[in-house]
N, C-alpha and C positions, 0 to 999 in steps of 0.2 A: 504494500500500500504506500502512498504516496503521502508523506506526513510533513508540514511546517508546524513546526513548534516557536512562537512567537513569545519573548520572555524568557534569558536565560538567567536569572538568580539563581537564588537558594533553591529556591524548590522546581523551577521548571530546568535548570542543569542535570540534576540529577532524573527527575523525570522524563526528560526528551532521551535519556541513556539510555531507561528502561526499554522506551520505542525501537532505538535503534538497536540493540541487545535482543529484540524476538524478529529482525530480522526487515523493518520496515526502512524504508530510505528516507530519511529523515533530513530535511530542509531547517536549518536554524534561523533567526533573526534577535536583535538585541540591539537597542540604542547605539547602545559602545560597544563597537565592534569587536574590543578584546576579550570581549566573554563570550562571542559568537567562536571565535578563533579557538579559545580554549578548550571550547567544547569539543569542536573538528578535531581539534588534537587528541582531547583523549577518549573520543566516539568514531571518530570518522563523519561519513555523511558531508556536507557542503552550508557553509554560510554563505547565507544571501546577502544583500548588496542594500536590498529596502525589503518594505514588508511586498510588496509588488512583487519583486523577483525573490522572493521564499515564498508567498504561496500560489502563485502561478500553479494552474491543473493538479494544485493539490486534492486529495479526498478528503485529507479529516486534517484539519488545523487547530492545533490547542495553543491557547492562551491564557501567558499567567504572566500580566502586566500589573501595573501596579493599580490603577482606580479604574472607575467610568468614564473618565474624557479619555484615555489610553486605551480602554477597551471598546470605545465607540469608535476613534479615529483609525484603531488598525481595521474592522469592519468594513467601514466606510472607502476605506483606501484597498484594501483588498479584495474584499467582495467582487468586486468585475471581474477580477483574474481565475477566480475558482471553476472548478470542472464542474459542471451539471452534476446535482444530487450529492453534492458535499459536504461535509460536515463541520461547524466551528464548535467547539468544546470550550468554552471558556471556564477556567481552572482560579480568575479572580477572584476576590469577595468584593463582591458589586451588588447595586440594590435592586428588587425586583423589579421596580420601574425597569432599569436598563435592561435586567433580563428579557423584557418585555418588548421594550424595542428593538432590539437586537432581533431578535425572533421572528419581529414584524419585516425587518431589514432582509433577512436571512430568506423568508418565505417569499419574500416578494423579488430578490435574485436569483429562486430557485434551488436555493440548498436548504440546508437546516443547522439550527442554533438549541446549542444542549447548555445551559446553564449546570455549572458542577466546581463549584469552588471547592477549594482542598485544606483540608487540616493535620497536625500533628507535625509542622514544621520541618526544618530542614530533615531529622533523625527518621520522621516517617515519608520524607520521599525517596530517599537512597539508604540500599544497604550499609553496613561498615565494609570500609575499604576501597566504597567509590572516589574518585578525583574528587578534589573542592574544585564550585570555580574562582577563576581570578578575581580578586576585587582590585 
């Protein structure tokens, strides 16, 4: 499958691992580029350039940016690029409004929007002995 993972922190570094570790081709993106890099490094896979070219004919793109103006502007900006029938996972803690609109956004470019924020912090998204990433 065809994966952009949008948001490499704490918890989407080690998460987007997981993706590419069961074997999916995983497309990264991140502000600062140096945590996109580190990732490549110790995942493989390819960093993108913008959110545009990371999710270009993606299937399923997860994101775990930091609020609602970040999770509405990567949508917004990417959404065009996406393959028919795709999926955006957003992994933020955003408010149901946004879930909402986003949803709205999502159905009316033809994909689909899963609201699914994540908890239990850095320790519950990577095993022991994953890389950190760069700060």
């Amino acid at each position: 499958m065809k994966v952009a993972f949008i948001g490499m922190g704490v918890m989407g570094f080690p998460m987007a691992g997981h993706l590419a570790k069961a074997g999916h081709a995983v497309n990264v993106f991140n502000r600062s580029p140096d945590k996109s890099a580190a990732w490549v490094r110790a995942h493989g896979g390819r960093a993108g350039e913008s959110v545009v070219d990371t999710m270009a004919d993606a299937e399923l793109v997860a994101l775990c940016v930091g609020n609602d103006d970040d999770v509405r502007g990567v949508v917004i900006e990417g959404l065009p690029v996406l393959a028919g029938g795709a999926v955006i996972v957003d992994h933020t803690t955003t408010s149901a409004k946004l879930a909402r609109e986003m949803a709205e956004l999502a159905i009316a470019g033809g994909v689909h929007f899963l609201d699914a924020p994540v908890s239990g912090g850095e320790a519950g998204a990577k095993p022991r002995g994953w890389p950190k990433p760069s700060r």
